[in-house]
C-alpha positions in Angstrom: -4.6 -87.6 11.2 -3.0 -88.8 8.3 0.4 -88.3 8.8 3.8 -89.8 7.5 5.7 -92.3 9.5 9.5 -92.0 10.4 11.1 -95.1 11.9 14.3 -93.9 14.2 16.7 -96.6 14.4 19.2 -95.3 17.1 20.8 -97.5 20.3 21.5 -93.8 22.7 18.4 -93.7 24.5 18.3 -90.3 24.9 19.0 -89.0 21.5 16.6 -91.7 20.3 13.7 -90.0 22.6 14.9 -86.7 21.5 14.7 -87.5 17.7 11.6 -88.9 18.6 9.9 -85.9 20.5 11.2 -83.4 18.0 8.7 -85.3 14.8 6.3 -85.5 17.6 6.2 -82.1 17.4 6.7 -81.6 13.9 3.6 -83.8 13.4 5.0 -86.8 12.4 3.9 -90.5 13.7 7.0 -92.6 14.4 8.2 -95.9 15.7 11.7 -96.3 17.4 14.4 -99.5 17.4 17.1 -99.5 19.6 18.6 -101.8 17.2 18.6 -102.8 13.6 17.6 -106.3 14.5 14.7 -104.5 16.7 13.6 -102.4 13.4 14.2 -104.9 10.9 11.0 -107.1 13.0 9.2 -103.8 12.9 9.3 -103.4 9.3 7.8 -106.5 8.8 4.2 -105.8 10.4 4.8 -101.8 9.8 4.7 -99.5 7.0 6.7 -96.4 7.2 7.8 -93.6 5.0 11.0 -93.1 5.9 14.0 -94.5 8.1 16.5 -92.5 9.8 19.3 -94.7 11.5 22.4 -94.2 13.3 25.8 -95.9 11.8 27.3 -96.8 14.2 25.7 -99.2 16.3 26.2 -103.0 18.3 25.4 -105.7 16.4 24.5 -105.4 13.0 25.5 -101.5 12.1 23.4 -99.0 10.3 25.6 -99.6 6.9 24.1 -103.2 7.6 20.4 -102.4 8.2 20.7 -100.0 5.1 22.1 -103.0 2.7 19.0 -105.2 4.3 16.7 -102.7 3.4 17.6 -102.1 0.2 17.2 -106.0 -0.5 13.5 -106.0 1.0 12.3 -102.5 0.9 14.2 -100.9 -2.2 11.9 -98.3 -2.5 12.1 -97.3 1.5 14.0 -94.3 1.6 16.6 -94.7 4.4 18.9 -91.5 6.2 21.7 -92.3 8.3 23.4 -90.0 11.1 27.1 -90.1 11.7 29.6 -88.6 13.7 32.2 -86.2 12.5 34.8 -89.2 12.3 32.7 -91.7 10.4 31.2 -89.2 7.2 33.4 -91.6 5.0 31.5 -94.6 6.2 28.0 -92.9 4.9 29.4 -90.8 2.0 30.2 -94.7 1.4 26.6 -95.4 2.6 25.3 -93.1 0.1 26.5 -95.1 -3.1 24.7 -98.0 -1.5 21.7 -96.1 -1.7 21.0 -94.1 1.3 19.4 -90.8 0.2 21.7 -88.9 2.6 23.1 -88.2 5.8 23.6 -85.7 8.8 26.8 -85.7 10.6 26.4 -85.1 14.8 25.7 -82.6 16.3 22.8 -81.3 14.5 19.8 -79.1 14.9 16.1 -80.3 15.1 15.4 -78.3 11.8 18.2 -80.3 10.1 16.5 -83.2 11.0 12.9 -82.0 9.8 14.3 -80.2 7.2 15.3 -83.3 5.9 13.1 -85.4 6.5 10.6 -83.3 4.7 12.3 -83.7 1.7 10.7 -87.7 1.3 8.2 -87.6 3.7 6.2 -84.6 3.9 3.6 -83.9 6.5 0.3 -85.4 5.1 -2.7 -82.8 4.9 -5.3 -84.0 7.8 -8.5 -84.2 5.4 -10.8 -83.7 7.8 -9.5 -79.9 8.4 -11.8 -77.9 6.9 -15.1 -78.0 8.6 -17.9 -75.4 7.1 -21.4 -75.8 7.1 -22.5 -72.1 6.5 -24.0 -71.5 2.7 -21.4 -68.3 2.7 -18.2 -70.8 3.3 -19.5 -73.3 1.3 -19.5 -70.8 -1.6 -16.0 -70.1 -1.0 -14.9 -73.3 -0.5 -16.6 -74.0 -4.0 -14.5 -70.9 -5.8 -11.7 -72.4 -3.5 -12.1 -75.9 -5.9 -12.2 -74.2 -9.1 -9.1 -72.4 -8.6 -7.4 -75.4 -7.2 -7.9 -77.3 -10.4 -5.4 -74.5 -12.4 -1.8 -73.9 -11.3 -2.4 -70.3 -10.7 -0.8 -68.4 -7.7 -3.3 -67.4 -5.4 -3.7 -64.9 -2.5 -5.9 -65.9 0.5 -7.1 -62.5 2.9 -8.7 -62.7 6.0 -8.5 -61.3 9.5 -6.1 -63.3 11.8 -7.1 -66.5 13.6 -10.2 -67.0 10.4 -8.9 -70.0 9.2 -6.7 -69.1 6.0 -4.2 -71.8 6.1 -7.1 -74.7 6.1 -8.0 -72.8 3.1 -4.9 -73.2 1.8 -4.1 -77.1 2.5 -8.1 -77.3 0.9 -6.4 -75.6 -2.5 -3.6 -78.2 -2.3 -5.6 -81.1 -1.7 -7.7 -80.3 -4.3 -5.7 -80.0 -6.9 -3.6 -82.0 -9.3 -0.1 -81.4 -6.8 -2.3 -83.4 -3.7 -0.2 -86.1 -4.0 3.1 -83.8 -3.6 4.3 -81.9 -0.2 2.4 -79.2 1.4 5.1 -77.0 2.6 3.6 -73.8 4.7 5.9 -71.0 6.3 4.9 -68.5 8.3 7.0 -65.1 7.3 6.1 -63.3 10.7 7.1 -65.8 12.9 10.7 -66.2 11.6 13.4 -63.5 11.6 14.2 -61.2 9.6 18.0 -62.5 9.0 17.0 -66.2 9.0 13.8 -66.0 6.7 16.1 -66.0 3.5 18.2 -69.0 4.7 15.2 -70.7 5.5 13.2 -70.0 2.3 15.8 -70.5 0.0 18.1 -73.1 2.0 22.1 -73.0 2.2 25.4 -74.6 2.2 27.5 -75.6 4.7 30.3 -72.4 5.0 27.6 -70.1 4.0 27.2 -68.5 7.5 28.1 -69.0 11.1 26.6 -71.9 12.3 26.2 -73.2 8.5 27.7 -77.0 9.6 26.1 -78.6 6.3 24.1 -77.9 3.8 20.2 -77.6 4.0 17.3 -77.4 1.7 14.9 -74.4 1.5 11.5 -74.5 2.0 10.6 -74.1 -1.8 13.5 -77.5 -2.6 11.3 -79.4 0.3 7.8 -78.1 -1.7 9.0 -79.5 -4.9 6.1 -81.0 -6.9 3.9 -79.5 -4.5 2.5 -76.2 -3.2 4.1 -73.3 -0.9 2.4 -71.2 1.4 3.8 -68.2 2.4 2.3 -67.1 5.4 1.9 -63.5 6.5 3.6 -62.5 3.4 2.8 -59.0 4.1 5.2 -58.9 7.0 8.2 -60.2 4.7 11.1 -57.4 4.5 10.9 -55.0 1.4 14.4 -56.6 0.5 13.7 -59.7 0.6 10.4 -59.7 -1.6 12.8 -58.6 -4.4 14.5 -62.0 -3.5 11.4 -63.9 -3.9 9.9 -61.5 -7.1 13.0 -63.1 -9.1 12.0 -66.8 -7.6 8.6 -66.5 -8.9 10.0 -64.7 -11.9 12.4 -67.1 -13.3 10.9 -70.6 -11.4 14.4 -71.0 -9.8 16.5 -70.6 -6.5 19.4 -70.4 -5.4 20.7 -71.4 -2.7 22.6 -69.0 -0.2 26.4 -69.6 -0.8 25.8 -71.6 -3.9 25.9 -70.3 -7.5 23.8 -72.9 -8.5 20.3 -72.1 -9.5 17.9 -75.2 -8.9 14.9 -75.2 -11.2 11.3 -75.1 -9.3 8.2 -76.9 -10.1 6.1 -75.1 -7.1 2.3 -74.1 -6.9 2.8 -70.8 -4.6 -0.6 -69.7 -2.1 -0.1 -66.9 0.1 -2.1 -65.4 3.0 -2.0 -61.8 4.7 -4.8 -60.2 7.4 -3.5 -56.8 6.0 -5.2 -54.8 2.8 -2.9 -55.3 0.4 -3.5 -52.5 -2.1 -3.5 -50.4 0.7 -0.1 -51.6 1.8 1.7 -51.1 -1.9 0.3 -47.7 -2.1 2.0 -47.1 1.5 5.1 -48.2 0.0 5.2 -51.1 2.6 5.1 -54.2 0.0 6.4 -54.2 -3.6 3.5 -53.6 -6.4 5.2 -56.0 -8.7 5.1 -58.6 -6.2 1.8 -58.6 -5.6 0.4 -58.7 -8.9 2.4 -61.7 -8.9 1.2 -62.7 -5.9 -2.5 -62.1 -6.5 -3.5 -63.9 -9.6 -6.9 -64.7 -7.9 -7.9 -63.6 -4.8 -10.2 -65.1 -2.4 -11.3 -63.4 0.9 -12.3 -65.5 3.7 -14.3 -64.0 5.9 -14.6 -63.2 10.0 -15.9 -66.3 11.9 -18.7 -64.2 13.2 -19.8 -63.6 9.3 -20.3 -67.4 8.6 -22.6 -68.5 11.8 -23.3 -72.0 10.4 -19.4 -73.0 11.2 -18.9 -72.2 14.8 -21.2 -75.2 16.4 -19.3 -78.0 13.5 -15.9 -76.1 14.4 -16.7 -76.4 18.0 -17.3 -80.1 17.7 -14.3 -81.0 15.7 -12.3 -79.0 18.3 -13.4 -81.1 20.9 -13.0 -84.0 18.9 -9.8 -83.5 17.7 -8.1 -82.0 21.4 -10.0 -85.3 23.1 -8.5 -87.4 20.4 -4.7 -86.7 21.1 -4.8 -87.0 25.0 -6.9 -90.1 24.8 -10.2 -88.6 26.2 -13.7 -88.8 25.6 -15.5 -86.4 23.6 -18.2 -84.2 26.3 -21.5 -82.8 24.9 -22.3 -79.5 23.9 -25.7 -78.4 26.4 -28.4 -76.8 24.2 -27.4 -73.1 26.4 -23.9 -73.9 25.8 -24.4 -73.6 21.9 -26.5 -70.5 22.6 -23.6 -69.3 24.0 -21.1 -69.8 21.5 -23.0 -68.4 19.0 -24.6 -65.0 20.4 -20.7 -64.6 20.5 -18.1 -62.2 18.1 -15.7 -64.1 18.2 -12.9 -61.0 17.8 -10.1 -64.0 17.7 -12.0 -66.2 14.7 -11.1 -70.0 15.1 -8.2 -69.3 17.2 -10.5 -67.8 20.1 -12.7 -70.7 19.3 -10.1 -73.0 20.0 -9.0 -71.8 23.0 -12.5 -71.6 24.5 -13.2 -75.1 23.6 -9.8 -76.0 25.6 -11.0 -73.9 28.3 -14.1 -75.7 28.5 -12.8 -78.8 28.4 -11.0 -78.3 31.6 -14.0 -77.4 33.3 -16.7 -79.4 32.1 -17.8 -82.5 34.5 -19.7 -85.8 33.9 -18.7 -85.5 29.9 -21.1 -82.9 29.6 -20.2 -79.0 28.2 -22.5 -76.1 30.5 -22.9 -72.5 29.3 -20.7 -72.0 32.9 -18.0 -74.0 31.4 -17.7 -71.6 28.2 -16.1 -68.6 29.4 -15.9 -65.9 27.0 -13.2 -63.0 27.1 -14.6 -59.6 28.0 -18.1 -61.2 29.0 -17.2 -63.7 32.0 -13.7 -62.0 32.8 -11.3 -58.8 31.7 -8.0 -60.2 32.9 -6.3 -63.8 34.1 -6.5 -62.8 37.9 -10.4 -61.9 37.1 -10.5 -65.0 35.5 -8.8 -67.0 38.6 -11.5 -65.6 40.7 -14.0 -66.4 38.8 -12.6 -70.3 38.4 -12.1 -70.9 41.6 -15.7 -69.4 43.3 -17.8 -71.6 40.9 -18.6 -74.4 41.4 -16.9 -76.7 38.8 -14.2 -77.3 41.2 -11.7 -79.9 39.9 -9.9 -81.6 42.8 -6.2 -81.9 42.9 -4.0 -84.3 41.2 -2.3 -85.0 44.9 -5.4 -85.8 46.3 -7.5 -88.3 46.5 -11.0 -86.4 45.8 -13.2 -88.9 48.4 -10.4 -88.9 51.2 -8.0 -86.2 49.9 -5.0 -87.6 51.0 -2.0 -87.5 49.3 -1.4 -90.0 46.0 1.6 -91.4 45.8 3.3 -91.5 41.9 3.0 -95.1 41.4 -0.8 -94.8 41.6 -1.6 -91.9 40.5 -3.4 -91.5 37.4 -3.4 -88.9 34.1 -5.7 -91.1 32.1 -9.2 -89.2 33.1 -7.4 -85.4 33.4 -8.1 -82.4 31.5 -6.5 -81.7 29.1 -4.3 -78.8 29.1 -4.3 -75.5 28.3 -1.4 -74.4 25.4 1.8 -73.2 27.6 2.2 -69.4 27.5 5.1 -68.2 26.8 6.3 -67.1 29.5 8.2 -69.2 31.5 6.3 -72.1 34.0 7.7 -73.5 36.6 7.0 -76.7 38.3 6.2 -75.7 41.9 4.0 -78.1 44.3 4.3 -76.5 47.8 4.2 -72.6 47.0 0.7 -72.4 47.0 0.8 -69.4 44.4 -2.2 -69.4 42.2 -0.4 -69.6 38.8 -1.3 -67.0 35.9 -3.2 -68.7 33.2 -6.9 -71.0 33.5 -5.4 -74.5 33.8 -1.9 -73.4 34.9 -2.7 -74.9 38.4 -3.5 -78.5 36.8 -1.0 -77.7 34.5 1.9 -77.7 37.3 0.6 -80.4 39.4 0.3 -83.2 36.0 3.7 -82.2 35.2 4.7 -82.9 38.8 3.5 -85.8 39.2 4.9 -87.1 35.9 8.3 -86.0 37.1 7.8 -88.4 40.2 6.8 -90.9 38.4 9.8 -90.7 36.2 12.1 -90.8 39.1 10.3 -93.8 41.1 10.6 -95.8 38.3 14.5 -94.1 37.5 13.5 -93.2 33.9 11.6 -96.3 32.2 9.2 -94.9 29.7 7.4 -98.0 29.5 6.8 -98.6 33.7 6.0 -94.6 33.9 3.3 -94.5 31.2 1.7 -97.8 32.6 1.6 -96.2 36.8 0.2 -93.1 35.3 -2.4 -94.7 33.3 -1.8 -93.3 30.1 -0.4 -94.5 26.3 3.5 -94.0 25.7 2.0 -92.0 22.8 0.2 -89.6 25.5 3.3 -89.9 27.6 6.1 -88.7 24.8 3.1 -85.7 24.0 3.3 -84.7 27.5 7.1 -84.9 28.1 7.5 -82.9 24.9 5.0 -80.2 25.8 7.3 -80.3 29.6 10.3 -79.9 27.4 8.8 -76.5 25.5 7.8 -75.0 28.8 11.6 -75.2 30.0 11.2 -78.1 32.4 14.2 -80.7 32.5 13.2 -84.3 32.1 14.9 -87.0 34.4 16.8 -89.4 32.0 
């Protein structure tokens, strides 16, 4: 991927990984100095986007590092972090030519939020994978419409692929080189999606420590995508009718309106026009909304996709953990595509992570493509049906030949599976229960993350030393440990 590159300058080790594992997350590369000696080296075989850098630090400070910068990189945008006591020092800062600061504590979407603001998330290019004459036809309308500013309203059923659509309209057209800002309206709520949309300022609510930028300030120059929009409260579409309306927000507890220069897309899996005339979304809104249209359709409709999206979902899941890329077998391929795919690409996804779990000797089976409702109804089916065939995968504790137990500083992560998505439920870490865990992968699942959190202890906490026992890049490492985190397992400092 082509992403944009932060560089955290901060000497706590802890906050420094935290800040780290948060834009790992957020899809940001990064690098990280423990000092503004340490960073200043960096810079000079390095190209970043942005720098975020504590103040107050031994040796040469963060006020230093920022008048250094400015000397050599005057174009490098560089935010600092302070404490409470010290927002004199950066307001200072700021005339200097820092573009702005966050005062500790503050929340991981303070962080992105801000960050977002000069350096976006760059669009990975290679997302939109069709090969079936109907997509391509779509994707061709999708190019024509891209070239105008027009607001445009993507349908589909859930999982099809509508927000690759959507960062294909942005890269297309004339804002490509501006940010790519997507929300998703049903996954926020309903009492945060204003603040969120719209931004605030500090005083405006409980919890409102400073001020923050909306999503349509951090899509400035660029494009919005409001996701789901059909599930956005019949109040609040009024909200955003007068955005669109007058090209201007406001943000909450600020009488200030801040003028817009935003291309807005947005998706729903609903029938609109059905939905106005059931009272359920605003009429005026979504003629706003729905300047031109374009319906993407079921991945069961556009056959020719599912073997290329099945490839560059192996590809691309091989490619973060460090793996190599298995083959799809000729009955494999049948497989996928005698398949309805009810889910779309979603389902798809999650297949191809299933079978890269199973598969053996960098080859993909028919067996190793299990399909809901066809192989197995529920998880425990599932289970069953995992552990009677014969694509046994041997513990992580064990050696396979012997199987006797591995001890942390040589075991290895660099040729396992890669896992499953966490449910969200909560997972435990449990190594002598003997339970079989509830999801395909969960077993693996708990016994990678258990070893990782032995390794961390035998070598009390050193990154570097645990990433090099278990076999595995830093890079892999941090993913890992930040995929721990989301589950609800505490890391060892």
């Amino acid at each position: 991927m082509n992403q944009s590159k932060v560089l955290i300058v901060e000497d706590d080790a802890g906050l420094r990984e935290a800040l780290v594992d948060t834009l790992a997350l957020a899809g940001y590369q990064w690098l990280e100095a423990e000092s503004a000696e340490q960073a200043l080296l960096l810079l000079k075989n390095e190209h970043v986007d942005i720098v975020v850098s504590d103040v107050q630090m031994a040796g040469m400070d963060g006020l230093g590092l920022l008048r250094s910068l400015k000397i050599n990189y005057p174009k490098l945008p560089v935010l600092l972090m302070t404490a409470y006591a010290n927002i004199q020092d950066a307001v200072s800062a700021m005339k200097e030519g820092a573009i702005d600061y966050m005062a500790k504590p503050f929340a991981p979407e303070v962080l992105l939020n801000m960050i977002s603001r000069y350096a976006p998330v760059k669009a990975d290019t290679s997302d939109a994978v069709v090969a079936d004459p109907k997509s391509l036809a779509l994707l061709a309308l999708a190019e024509k419409v891209a070239k105008t500013d027009a607001n445009v309203m993507i349908l589909g059923p859930s999982g099809s692929g509508k927000e690759v659509m959507s960062r294909h309209i942005h890269r297309q057209s004339q804002r490509s080189e501006g940010p790519f800002v997507a929300i998703n309206c049903a996954a926020i709520p309903e009492n945060m999606l204003e603040a969120t949309l719209f931004g605030y300022e500090k005083g405006a609510f409980t919890g409102a420590v400073q001020a923050c930028p909306g999503k349509f300030e951090q899509a400035q120059s660029g494009t919005i995508l409001l996701d789901e929009i059909s599930e956005m409260d019949l109040s609040l579409q009024a909200k955003l009718l007068r955005v669109l309306q007058e090209r201007e927000v406001e943000r909450l507890g600020s009488r200030k309106s801040i003028k817009l220069d935003v291309r807005v897309l947005a998706t729903s899996n609903r029938d609109l026009r059905k939905y106005v005339e059931e009272g359920c979304f605003r009429e005026d809104l979504y003629y706003r909304l729905n300047v031109f249209p374009i319906s993407w359709l079921p991945l069961c409709d556009r056959q020719g996709d599912i073997i290329p999206l099945a490839e560059h979902l192996l590809q691309r899941h091989c490619c973060k953990m460090g793996e190599a890329v298995p083959h799809l077998q000729p009955q494999a391929t049948e497989k996928l595509l005698s398949y309805r795919w009810p889910g779309n690409v979603r389902e798809l996804d999650n297949v191809m992570q299933r079978a890269l779990i199973l598969c053996e000797q960098g080859q993909i089976q028919a067996s190793d493509i299990l399909l809901e409702g066809i192989d197995w109804q529920d998880a425990g089916s599932l289970q069953n049906l995992v552990s009677a065939s014969s694509v046994a995968t041997p513990s992580l504790y064990t050696d396979a030949k012997h199987q006797t137990p591995t001890s942390p500083q040589h075991a290895s992560l660099s040729d396992a599976s890669p896992s499953v998505p966490i449910s969200d439920s909560e997972q435990g870490v449990s190594t002598a229960s003997g339970a079989m865990p509830e999801s395909l992968g969960g077993e693996l699942r708990e016994q990678e993350f258990a070893i990782i959190l032995d390794t961390i202890r035998a070598c009390e906490g050193r990154r570097k030393e645990v990433a090099e026992r278990l076999g595995i890049s830093p890079r892999t490492l941090r993913y890992k440990l930040a995929k721990m985190r989301d589950a609800g397992i505490d890391i060892p400092q």
